[in-house]
N, C-alpha and C positions, 0 to 999 in steps of 0.2 A: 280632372273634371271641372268644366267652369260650372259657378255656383252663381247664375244668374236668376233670384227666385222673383226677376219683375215681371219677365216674360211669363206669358200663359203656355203651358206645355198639355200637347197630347200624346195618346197611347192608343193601342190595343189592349186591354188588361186581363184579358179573358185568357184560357189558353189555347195553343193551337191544336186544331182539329175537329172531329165533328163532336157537337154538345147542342144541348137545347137551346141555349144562351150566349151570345156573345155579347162583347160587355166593351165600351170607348170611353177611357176615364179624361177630364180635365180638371187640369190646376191651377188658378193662378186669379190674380182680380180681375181678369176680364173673360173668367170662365163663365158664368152663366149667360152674358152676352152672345157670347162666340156658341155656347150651343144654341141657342134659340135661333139666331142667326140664319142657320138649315133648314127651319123648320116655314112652317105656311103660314106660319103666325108669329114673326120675330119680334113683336111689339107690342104681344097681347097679355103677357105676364109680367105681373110684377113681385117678385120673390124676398119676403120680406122674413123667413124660418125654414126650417128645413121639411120638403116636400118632397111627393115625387107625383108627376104632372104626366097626359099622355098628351103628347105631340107628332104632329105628322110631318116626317122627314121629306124635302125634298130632292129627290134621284135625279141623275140624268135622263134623260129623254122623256121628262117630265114626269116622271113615277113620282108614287109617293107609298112611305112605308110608313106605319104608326107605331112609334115605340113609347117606354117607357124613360124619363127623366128623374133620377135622382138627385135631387138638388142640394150642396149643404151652401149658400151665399153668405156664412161667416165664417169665423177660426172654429168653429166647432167640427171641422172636419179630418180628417188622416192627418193631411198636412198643414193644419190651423189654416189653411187659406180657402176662398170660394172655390166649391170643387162640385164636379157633375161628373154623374156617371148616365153615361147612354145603353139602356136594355135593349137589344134586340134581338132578332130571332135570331138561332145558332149556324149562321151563313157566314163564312171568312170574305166568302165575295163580296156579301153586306155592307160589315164590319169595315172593309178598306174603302170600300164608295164614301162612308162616311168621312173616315179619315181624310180621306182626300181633301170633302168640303172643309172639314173643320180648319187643315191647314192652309186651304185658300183661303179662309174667313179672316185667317191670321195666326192661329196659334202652332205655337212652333213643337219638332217633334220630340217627344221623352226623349234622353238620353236613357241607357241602363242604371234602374236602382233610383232612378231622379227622383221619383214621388215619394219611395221612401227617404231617400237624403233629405228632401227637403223637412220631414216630417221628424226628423233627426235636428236637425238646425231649428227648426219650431220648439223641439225640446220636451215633441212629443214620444218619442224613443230616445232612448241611451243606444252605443255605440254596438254592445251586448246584445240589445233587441234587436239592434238593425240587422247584426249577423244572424240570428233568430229568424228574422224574417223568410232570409234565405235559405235557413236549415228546414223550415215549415215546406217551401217550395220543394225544395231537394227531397223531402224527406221519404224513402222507400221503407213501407214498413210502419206497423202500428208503432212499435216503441220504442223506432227512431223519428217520427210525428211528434207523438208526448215528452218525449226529450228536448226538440227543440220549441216546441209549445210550453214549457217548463220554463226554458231559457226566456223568451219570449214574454211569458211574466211575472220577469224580474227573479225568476231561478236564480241568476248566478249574478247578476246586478246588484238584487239587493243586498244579499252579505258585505260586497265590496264595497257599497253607497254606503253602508253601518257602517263599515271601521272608517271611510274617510271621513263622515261625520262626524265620530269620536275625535280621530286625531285632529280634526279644525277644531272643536270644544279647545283640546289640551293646548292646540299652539295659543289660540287665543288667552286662556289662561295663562301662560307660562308671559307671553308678551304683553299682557297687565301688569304682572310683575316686574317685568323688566324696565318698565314705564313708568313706576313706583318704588325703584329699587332706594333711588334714596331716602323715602320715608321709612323704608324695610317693612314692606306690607306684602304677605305672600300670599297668592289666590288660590294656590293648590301646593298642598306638601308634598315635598320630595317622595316618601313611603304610598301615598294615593296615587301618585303619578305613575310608581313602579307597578304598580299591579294595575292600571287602567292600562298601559303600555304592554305589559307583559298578557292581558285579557284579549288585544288585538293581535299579537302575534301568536296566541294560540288557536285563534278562529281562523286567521289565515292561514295559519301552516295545515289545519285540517282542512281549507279548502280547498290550498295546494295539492295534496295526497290525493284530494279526492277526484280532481284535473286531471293530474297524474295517471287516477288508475282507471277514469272512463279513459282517456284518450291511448294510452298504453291499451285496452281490451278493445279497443273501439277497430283497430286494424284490422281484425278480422272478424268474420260474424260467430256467434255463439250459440251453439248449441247445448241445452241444460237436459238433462236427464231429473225427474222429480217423482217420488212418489212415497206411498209410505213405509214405513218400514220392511225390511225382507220382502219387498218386490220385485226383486231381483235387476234391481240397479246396478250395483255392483259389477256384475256378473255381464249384463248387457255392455258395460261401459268398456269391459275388458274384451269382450266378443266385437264389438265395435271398432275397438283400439287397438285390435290383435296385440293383446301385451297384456299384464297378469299384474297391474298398477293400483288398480282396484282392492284391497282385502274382500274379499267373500267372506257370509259364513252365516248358517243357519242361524246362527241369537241375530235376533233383531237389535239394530241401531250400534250396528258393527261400526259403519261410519258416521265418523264423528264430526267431519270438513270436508271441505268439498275438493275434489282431485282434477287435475285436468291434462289435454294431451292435445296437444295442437297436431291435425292432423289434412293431408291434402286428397278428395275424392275426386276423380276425374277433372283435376287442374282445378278445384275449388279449395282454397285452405280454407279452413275451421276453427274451432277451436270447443272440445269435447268437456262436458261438464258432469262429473256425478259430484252429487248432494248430497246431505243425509236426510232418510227417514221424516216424513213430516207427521209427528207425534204430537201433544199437547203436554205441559209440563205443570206445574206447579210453582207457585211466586216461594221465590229464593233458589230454585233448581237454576241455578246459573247456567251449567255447561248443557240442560237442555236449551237453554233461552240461547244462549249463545248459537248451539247450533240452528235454532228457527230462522234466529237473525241470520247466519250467514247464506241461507236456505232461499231466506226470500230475497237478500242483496242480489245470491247469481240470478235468481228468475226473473225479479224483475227487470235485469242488465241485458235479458237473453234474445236470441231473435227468433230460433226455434226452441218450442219447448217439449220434450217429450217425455207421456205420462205415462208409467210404468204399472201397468195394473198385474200382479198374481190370478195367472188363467184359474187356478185352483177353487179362488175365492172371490172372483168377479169383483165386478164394481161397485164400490161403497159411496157412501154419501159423504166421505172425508176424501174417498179421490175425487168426486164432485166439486168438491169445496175447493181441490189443488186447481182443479181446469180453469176455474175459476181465472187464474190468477194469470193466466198467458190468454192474449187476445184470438179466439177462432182460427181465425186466419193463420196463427204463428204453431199451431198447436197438434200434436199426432198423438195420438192414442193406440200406446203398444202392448198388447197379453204376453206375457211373460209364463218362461217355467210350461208350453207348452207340449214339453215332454214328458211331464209329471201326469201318472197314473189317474190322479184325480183332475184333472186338467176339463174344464168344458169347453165347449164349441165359445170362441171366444167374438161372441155376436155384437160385443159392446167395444171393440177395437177396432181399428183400420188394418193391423198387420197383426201378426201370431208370430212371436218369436219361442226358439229354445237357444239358450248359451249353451246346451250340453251339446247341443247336437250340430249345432249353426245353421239351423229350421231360418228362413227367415231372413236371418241378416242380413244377406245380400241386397233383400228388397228393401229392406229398412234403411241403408246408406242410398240405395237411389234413391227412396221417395223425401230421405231428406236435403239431398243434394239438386230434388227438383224443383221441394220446398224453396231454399236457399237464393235458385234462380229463378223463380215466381217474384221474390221480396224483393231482389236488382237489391239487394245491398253492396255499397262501393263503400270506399274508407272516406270519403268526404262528408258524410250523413251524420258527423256528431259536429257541425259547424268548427271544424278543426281551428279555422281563423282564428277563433274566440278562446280557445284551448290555447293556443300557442301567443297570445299579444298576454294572456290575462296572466299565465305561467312565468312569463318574463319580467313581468309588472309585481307582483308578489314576490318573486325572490328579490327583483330591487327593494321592495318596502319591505321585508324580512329583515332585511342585509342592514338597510339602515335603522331601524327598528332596537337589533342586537345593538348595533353600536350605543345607540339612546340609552337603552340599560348601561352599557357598562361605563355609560358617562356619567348615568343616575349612581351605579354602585361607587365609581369609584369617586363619587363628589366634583366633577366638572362642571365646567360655569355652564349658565342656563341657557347662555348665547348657542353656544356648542348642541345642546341637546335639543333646543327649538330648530337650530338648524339641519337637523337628522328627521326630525319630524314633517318640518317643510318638503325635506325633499322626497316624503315615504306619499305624501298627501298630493305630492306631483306624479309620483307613478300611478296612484290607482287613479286619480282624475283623467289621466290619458285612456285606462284602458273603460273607461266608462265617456267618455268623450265629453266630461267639462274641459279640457283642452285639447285640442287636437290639429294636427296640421294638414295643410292639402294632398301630401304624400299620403298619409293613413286614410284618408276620406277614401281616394284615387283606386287604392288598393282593395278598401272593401267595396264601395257601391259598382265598382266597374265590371265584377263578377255578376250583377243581378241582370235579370232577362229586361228588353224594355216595357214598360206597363207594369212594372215593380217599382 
């Protein structure tokens, strides 16, 4: 991708289709010119802060349309450069008459991802965000949205910007020293070094794992089973699953972690989730604490969530609280156990199941199998990019990392151990993109739509 940021570039920024709004972004220092330029008055403003002004466009066959000018004429914009956005009404036919003019006036056209790249090279995003940006586009699904809105700001940038700003602190130290060695003046002891070094490899390797085990679940979409105790989760999850995976059993808070069964409905794979019980514990109850936590990790990883209410005993203001927790949109509310004698009209659920009988079920895998195809979840929806550069980059800074220790334990010169650390401080800079080459730009901005 040529990285030409003199030229002024335009777009369409909007998306395609019908909307109230379409939307013509420019970039570049001779962007507020070039839009005025269209207008019935190319000479009547003078744009000295950031505005947004109404101007009447000129059409072919001498129309005129009146839109809206968003103006930023400083770096205070996306791409730190003079940048205009054009409102107008939600017409593609509009939208391209404009374009047209704009590129006669002069401004040339977006390439894919350009306004973000540029705004990356401004060094108003890291390399992270910019893949973020894409994951926001792409994203199907509330809590695949929040994920990469997460990302986005500085979720997963910033832990990696912490440890490379540690290990520049230490190599700087360590190369004081080295710069002083003949006075014998130490800036940082050997014993502080080992555990600031060994404090980094322990934040990374848990953010490795935790790469690891979104992008490892992220394949296929997730389905959570939640509810409170003796709800008959269990029991659904094995009715579900045709298979007896599950423990059952009348005492409450049978289970204890959560089980799973990757399973495929009508050519959709899945992946099926029972929970434990969602209970309230008492501080030092570990193994309930433990199980909340792992209670709420699955749900809120999940894409459908589905709340298990006992038909027996309706709904409570604790399963209130669970709905809570899965966005509207992702969420089915199922009556349980409505074979049970005491069982009501189950008026507060969408479906009425029985495990004993397989009342139910059937409807219950379609309507989440429609669910699932409502969400368009694909495997590309956790910015995989970013998964796979940052996973590679961390086991290089691990790798050299370990060695740094065993040059600290085993008393190797300082030369040695500064240079394990330069090179850990060279992989996470790539994957945050204080370095980076034309090939990695290439790769990531050339996936984005143009007017991104």
């Amino acid at each position: 991708m040529a990285m030409d940021l003199e030229q002024t570039i335009v777009a369409i920024s909007s998306a395609p289709g019908i909307g109230g709004r379409s939307i013509v972004r420019l970039s570049g220092e001779d962007a507020v010119r070039l839009a005025m330029s269209i207008t019935s008055e190319p000479d009547a403003v003078t744009v000295t802060g950031s505005q947004v002004v109404q101007r009447e466009i000129c059409l072919p066959g001498k129309r005129t349309l009146t839109a809206d000018f968003w103006i930023w004429p400083t770096s205070r914009s996306y791409t730190k450069q003079p940048q205009v956005e054009i409102h107008l009404l939600g017409s593609r036919a509009v939208a391209d008459l404009v374009l047209i003019g704009l590129r006669r006036a002069g401004a040339r056209l977006a390439q894919p991802g350009e306004f973000t790249m540029r705004a990356f090279l401004a060094g108003r995003l890291d390399l992270t965000q910019a893949e973020a940006v894409l994951g926001v586009i792409d994203a199907h699904g509330e809590q695949r949205f929040q994920s990469a809105l997460r990302q986005l700001s500085g979720g997963l940038s910033g832990p990696l910007q912490n440890a490379r700003n540690d290990l520049i602190e230490l190599l700087a130290l360590l190369e004081a020293g080295l710069d002083f060695v003949e006075e014998d003046i130490e800036f940082i002891e050997m014993e502080e070094l080992r555990e600031r070094v060994s404090s980094i490899v322990n934040s990374l390797a848990q953010l490795r794992d935790q790469i690891r085990s979104r992008t490892t679940n992220q394949s296929i979409p997730k389905v959570v089973l939640l509810g409170l105790p003796n709800a008959g989760k269990s029991s659904l999850f094995n009715a579900l699953a045709g298979s007896d995976e599950a423990i059952t059993s009348p005492i409450s808070g049978t289970t204890r972690d959560f089980i799973t069964r990757k399973l495929n409905w009508d050519n959709i794979e899945l992946e099926l989730v029972d929970t434990a019980g969602h209970e309230s514990f008492e501080d030092g109850d570990e193994i309930r604490k433990f199980m909340a936590d792992q209670t709420r990790f699955a749900t809120e990883d999940c894409d459908v969530g589905i709340l298990c209410v006992d038909a027996g005993v309706g709904m409570s203001d604790q399963d209130r609280e669970l709905s809570q927790r899965i966005p509207p949109d992702q969420l089915l509310v199922v009556a349980t156990k409505c074979d049970s004698p005491d069982a009501n009209s189950p008026a507060f659920a969408s479906y009425a199941t029985s495990a004993k009988t397989a009342a139910g079920i059937e409807t219950l895998q379609q309507a989440i199998v429609t669910k699932l195809t409502e969400l368009e979840l694909t495997e590309d929806a956790l910015v995989p990019s970013s998964a796979i550069r940052c996973l590679g980059a961390i086991e290089e800074t691990l790798g050299a990392l370990s060695t740094c220790l065993e040059s600290i334990a085993g008393y190797q010169s300082e030369e040695l151990i500064a240079s394990e650390i330069r090179y850990a401080i060279g992989q996470l800079s790539e994957v945050v993109g204080a370095v980076y080459t034309d090939d990695i730009l290439d790769v990531i901005f050339s996936r984005f739509c143009i007017g991104k």
